[in-house]
N, CA, C and O of each residue as an XYZ file, in Angstrom:
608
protein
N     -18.189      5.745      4.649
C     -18.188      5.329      3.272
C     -19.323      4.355      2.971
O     -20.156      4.425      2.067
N     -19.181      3.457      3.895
C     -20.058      2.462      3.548
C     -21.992      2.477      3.658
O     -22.911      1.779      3.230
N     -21.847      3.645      4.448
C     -23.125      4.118      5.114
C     -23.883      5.197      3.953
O     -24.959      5.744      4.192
N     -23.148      5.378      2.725
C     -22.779      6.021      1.365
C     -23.990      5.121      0.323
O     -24.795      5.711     -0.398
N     -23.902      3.669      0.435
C     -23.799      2.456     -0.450
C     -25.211      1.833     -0.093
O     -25.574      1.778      1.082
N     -26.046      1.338     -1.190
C     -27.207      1.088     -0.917
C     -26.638     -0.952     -0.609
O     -25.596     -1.584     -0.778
N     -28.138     -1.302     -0.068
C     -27.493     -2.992      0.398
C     -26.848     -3.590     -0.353
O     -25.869     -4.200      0.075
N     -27.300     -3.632     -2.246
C     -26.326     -4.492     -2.742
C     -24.629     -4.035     -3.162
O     -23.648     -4.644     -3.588
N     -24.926     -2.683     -2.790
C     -23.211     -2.310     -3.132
C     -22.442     -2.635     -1.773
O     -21.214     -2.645     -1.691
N     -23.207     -2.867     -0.845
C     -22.076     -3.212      0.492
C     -21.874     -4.501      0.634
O     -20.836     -4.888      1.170
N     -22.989     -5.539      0.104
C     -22.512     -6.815     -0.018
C     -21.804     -6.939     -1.308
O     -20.730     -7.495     -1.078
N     -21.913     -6.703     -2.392
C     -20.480     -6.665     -3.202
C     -19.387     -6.270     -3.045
O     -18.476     -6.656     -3.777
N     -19.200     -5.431     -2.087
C     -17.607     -4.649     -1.211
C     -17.527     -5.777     -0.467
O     -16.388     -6.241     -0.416
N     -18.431     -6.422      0.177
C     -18.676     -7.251      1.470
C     -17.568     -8.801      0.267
O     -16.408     -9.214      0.301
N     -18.507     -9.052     -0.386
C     -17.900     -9.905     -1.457
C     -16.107     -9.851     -2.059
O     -15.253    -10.738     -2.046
N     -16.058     -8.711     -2.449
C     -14.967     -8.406     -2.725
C     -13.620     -8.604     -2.133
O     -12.550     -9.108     -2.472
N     -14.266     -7.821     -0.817
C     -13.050     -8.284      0.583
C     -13.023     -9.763      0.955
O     -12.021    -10.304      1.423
N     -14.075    -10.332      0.744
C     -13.455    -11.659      0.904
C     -12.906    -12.269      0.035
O     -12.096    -13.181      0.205
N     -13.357    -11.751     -1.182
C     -12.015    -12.634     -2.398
C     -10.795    -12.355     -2.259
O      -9.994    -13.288     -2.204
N     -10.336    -10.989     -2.166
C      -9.149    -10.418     -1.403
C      -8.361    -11.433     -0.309
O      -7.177    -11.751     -0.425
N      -8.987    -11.744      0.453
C      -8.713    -12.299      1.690
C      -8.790    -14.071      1.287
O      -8.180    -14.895      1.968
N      -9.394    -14.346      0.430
C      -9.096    -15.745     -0.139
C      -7.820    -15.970     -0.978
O      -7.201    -17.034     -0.949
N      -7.395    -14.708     -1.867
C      -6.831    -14.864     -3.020
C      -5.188    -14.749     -2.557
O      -4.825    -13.791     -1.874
N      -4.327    -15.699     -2.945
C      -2.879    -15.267     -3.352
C      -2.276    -14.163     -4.346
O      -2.722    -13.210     -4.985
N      -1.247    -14.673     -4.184
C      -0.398    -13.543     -5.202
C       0.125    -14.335     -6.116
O       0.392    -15.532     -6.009
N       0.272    -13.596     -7.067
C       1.290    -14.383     -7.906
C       2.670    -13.298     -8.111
O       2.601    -12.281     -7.421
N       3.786    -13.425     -8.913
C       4.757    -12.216     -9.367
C       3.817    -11.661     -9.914
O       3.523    -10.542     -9.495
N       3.008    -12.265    -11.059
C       2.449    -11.467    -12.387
C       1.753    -10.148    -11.386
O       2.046     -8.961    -11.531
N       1.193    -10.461    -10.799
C      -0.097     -9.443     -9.758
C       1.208     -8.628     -9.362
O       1.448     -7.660    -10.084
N       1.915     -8.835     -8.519
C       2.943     -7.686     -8.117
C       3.331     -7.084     -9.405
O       2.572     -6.228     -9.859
N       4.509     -7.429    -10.137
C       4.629     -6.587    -11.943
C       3.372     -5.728    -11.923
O       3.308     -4.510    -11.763
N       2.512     -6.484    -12.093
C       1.486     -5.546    -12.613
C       1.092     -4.063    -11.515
O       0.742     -2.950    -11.907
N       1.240     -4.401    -10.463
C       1.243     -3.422     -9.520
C       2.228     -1.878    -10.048
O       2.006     -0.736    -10.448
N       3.635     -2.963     -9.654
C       4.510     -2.290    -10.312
C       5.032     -1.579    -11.397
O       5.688     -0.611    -11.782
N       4.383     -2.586    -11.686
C       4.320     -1.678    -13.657
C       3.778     -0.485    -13.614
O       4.347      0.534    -14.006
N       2.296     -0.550    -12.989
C       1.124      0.777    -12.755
C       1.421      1.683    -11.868
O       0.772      2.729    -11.876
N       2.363      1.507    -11.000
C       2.599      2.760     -9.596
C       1.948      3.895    -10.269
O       0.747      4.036    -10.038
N       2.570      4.795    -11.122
C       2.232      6.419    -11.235
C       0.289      6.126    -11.186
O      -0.546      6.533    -10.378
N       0.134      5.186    -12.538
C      -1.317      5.279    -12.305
C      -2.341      4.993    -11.116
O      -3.268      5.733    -10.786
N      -2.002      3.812    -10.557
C      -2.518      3.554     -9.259
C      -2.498      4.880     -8.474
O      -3.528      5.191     -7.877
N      -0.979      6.027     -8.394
C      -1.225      6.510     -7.407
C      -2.316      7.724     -7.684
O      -3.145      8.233     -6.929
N      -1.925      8.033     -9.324
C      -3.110      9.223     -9.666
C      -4.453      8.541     -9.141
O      -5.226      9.363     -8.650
N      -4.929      7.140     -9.133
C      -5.861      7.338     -8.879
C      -6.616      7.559     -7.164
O      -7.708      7.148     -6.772
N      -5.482      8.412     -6.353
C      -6.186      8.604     -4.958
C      -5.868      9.941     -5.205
O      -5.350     10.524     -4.251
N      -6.004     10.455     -6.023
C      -6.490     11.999     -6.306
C      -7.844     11.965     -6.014
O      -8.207     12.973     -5.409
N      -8.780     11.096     -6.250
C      -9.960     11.078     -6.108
C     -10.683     11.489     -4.645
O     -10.314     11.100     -3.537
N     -11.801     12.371     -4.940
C     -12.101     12.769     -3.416
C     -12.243     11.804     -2.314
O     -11.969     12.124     -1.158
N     -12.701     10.529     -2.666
C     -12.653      8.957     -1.815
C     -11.536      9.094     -1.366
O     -11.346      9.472     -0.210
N     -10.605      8.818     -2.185
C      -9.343      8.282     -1.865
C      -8.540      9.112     -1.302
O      -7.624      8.522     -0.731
N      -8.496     10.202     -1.222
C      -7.246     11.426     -0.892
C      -6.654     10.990      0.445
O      -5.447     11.057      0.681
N      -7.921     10.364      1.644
C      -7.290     10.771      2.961
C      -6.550      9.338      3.075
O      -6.159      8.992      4.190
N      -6.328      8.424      1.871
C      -5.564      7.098      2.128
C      -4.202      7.201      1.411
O      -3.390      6.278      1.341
N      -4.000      8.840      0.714
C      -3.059      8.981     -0.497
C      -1.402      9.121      0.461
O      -0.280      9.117     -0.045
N      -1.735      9.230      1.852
C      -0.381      8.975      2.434
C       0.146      7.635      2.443
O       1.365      7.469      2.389
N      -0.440      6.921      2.490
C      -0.180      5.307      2.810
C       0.388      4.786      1.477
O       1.188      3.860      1.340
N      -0.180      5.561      0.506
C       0.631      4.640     -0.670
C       1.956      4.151     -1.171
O       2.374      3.001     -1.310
N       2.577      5.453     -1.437
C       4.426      5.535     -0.917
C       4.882      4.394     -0.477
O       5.580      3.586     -1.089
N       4.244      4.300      1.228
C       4.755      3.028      2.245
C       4.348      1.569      1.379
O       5.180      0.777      0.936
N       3.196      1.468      1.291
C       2.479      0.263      0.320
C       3.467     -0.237     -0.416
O       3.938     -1.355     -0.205
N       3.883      0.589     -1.389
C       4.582      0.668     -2.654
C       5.975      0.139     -2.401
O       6.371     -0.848     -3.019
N       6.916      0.911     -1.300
C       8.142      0.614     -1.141
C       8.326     -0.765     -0.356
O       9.228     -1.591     -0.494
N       7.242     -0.791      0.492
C       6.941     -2.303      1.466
C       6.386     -3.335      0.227
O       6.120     -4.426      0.731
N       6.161     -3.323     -1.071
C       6.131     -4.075     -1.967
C       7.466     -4.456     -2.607
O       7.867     -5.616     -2.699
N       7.809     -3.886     -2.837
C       9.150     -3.212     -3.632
C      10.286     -3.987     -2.718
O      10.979     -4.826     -3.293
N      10.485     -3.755     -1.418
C      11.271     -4.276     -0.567
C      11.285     -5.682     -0.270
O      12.305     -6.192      0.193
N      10.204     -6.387     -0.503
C       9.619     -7.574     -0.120
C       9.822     -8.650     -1.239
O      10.187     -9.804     -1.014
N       9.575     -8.195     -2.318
C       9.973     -8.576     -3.945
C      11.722     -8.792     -3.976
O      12.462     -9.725     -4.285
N      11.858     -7.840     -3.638
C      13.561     -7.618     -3.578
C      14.753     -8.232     -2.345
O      15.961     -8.117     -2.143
N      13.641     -8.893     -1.743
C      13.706     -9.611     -0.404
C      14.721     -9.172      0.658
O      15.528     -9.875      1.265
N      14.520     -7.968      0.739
C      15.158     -6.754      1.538
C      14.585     -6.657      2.875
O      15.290     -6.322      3.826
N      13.334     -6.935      3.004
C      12.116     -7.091      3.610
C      11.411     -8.249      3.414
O      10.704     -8.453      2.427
N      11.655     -9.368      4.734
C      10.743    -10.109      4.723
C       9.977    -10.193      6.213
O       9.388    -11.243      6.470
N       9.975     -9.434      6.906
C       9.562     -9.587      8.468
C       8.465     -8.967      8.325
O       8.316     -7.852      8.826
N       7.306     -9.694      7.476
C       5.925     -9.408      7.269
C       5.107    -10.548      6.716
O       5.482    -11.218      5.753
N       3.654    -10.798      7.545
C       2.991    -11.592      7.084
C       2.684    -12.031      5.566
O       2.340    -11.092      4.848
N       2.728    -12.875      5.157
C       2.623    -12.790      3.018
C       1.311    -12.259      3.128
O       1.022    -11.406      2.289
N       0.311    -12.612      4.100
C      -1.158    -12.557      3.926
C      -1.269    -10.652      3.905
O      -2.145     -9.957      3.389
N      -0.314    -10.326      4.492
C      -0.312     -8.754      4.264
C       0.319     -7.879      2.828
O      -0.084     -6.903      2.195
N       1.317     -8.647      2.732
C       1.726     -8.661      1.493
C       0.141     -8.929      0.209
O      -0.325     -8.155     -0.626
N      -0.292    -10.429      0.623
C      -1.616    -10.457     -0.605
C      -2.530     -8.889     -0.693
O      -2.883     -8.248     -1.683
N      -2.708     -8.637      0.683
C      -3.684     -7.759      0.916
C      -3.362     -6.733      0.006
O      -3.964     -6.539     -1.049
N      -2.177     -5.920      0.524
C      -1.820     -4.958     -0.431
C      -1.872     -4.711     -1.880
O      -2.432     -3.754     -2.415
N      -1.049     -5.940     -2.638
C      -1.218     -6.118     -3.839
C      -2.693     -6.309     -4.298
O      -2.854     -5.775     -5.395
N      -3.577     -6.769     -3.922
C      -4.710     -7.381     -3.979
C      -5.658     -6.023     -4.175
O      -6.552     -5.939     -5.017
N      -5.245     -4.861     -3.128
C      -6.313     -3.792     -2.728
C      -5.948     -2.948     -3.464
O      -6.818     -2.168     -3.852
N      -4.195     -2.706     -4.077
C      -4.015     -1.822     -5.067
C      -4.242     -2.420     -6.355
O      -4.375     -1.577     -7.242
N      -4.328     -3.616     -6.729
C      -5.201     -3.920     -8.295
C      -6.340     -3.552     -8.513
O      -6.804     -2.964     -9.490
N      -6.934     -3.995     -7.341
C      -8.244     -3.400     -6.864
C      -8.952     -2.217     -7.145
O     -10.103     -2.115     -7.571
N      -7.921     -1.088     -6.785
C      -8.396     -0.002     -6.977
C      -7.560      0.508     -9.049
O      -7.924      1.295     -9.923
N      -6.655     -0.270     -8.951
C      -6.533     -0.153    -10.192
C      -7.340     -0.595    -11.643
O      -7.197     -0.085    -12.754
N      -7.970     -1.389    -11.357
C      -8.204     -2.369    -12.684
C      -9.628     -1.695    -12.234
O      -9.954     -1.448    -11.073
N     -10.665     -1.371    -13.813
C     -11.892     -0.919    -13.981
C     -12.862     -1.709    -13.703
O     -13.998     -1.236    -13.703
N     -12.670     -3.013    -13.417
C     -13.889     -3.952    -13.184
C     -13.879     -4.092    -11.846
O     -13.301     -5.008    -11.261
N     -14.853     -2.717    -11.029
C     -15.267     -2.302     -9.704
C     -16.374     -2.992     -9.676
O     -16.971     -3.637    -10.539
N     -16.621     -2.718     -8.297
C     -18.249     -3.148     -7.743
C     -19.200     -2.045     -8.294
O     -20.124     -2.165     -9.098
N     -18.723     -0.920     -7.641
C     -19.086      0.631     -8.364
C     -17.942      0.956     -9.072
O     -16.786      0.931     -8.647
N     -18.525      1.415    -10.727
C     -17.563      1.447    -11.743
C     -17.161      3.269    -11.540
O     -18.035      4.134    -11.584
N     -15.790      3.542    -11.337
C     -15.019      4.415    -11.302
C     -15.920      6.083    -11.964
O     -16.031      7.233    -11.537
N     -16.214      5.605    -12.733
C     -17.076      6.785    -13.481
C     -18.538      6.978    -13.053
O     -19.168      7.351    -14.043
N     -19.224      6.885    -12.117
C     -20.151      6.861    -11.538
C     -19.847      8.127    -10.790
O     -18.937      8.057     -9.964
N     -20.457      9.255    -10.945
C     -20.225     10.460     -9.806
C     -21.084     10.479     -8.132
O     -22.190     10.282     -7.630
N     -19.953     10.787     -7.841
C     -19.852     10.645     -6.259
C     -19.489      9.152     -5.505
O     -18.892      9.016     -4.437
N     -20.070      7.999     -6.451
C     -19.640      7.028     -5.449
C     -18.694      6.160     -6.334
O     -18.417      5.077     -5.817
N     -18.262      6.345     -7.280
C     -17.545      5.603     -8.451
C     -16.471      4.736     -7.465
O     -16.428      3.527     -7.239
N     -15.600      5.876     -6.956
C     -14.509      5.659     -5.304
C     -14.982      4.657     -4.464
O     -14.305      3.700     -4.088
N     -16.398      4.920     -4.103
C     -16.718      4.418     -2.720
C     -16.168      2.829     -2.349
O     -15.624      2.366     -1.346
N     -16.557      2.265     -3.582
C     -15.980      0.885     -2.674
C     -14.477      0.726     -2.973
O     -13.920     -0.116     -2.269
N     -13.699      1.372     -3.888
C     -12.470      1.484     -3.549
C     -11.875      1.994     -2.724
O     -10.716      1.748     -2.392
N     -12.888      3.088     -2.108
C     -12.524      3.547     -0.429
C     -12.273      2.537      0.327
O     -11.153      2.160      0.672
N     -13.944      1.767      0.789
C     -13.883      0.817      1.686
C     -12.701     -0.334      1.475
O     -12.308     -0.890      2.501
N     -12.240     -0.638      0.482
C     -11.747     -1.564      0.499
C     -10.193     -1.132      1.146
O      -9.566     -1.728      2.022
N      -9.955     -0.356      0.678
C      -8.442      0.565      0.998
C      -8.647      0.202      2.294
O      -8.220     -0.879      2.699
N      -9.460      1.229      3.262
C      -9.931      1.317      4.641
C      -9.508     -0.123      4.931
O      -8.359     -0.363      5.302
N     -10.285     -0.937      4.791
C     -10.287     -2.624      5.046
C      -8.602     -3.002      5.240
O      -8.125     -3.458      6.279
N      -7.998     -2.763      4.257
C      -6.390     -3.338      4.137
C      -5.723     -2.407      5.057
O      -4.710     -2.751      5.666
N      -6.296     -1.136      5.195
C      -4.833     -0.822      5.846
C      -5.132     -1.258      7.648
O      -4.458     -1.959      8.403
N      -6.124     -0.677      7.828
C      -6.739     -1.769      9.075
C      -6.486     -3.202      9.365
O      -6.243     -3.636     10.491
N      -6.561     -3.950      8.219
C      -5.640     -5.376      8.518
C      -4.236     -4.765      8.545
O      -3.671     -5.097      9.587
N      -3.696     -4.215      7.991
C      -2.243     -3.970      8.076
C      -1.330     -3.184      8.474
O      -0.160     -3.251      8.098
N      -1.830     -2.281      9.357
C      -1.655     -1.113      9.687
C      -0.476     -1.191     10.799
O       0.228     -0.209     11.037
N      -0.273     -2.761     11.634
C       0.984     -2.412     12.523
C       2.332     -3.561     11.501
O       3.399     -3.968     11.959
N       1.931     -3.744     10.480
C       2.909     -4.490      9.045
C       3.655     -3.393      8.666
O       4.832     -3.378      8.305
N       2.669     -2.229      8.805
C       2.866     -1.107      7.664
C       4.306     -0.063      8.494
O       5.375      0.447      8.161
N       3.229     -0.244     10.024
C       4.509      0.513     11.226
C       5.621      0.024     11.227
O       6.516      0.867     11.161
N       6.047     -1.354     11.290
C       6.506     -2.101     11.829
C       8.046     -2.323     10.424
O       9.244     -2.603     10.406
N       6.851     -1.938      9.401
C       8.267     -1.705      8.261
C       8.912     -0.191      7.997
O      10.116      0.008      7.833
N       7.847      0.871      7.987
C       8.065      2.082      8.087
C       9.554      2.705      9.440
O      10.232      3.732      9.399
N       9.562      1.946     10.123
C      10.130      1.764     11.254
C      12.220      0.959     10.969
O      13.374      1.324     11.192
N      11.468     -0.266     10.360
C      12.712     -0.472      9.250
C      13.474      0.159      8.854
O      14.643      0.486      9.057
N      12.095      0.460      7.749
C      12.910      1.526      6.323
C      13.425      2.815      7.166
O      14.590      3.049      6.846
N      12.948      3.711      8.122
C      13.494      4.775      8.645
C      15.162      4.322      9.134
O      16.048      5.176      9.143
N      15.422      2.910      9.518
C      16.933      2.951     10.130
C      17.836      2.489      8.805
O      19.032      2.587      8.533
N      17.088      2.134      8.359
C      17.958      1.956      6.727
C      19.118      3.367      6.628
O      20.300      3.670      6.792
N      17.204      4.152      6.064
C      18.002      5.588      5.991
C      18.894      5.929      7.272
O      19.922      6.342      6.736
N      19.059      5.985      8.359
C      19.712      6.534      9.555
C      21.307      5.677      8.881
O      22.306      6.184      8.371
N      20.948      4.162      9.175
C      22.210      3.736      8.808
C      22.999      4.051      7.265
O      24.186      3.746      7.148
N      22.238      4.684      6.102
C      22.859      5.001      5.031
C      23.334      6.436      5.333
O      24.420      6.721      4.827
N      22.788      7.299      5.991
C      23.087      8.947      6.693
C      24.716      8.771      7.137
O      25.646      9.239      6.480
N      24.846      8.074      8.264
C      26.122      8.041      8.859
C      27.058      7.922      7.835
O      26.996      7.167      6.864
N      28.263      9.028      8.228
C      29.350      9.059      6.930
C      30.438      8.350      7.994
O      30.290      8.380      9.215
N      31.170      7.930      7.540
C      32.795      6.950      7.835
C      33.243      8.185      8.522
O      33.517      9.272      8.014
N      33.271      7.817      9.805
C      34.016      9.179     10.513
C      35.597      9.188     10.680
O      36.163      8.127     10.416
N      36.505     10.452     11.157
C      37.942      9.846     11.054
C      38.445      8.795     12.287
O      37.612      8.372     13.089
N      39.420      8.528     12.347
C      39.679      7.268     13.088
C      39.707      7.859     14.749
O      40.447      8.833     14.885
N      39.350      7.624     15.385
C      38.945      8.129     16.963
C      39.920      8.138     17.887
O      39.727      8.461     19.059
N      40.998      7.793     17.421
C      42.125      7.789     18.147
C      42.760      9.347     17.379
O      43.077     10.422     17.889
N      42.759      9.109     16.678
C      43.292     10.313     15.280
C      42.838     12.153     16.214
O      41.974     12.162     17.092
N      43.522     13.374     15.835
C      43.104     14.356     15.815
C      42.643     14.985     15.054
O      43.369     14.913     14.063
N      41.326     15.996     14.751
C      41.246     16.903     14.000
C      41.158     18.130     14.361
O      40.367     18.613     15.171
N      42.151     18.759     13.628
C      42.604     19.827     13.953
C      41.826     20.755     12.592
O      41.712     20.531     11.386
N      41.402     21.833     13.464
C      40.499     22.538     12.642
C      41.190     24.329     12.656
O      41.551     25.129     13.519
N      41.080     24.295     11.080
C      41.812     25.523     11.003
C      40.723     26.953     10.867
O      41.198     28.086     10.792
């Protein structure tokens, strides 16, 4: 991606990620996340973005969970990241502006790339969670184990 980007667009990605990495959260920044899901996610339709369009889902619900404090066995600084990289790719005031053909994406690529790489064993590590959630919501109340069932 980055090998895409002439010098000053990689030091403005270069720039970017570090404001990212400086910046907190606030609620308002999550809401706003939240508010945008469908749009945020249309936007990794984009040929940049497609091969990061699995990760979002997880992003989303590991936001969602964390807010709802269902999930807290994750760094906040991973938490910023996320929120931070999906405004990021949401809000039009890019490094490279969205409508630019062929590289409009690009530094919303890199930046994606960047977060999930910082976050990538946050991301396991809840995915992993959320899978026994579901296991433990699956199991139905079985009959009492002393009890017979007799099957006709």
């Amino acid at each position: 991606m980055r090998k895409n980007m002439n010098k000053d667009e990689k030091k403005k990605v270069d720039e970017a990620i570090k404001a990212i990495e400086k910046r907190g959260y606030s609620d308002a920044d999550v809401d706003k996340v939240l508010d945008n899901e469908p749009k945020i996610k249309k936007k990794f339709n984009a040929e940049a973005l497609k091969k990061f369009a699995g990760h979002v889902p997880l992003m989303f619900s590991m936001i969602k969970d964390y807010k709802a404090k269902k999930y807290r066995a994750v760094p906040v600084k991973s938490i910023v990241a996320i929120v931070a990289t999906l405004l990021y790719v949401f809000l039009p005031a890019d490094v490279i502006p969205d409508i630019v053909p062929a590289l409009g994406f690009t530094d919303d690529a890199v930046v994606v790339a960047w977060c999930l790489k910082m976050v990538a064993s946050d991301l396991e590590k809840y995915k992993e969670w959320k899978d026994k959630q579901a296991d433990i919501k699956d199991v139905t109340p079985t009959e009492d184990a002393d009890s017979e069932v007799v099957h006709v």
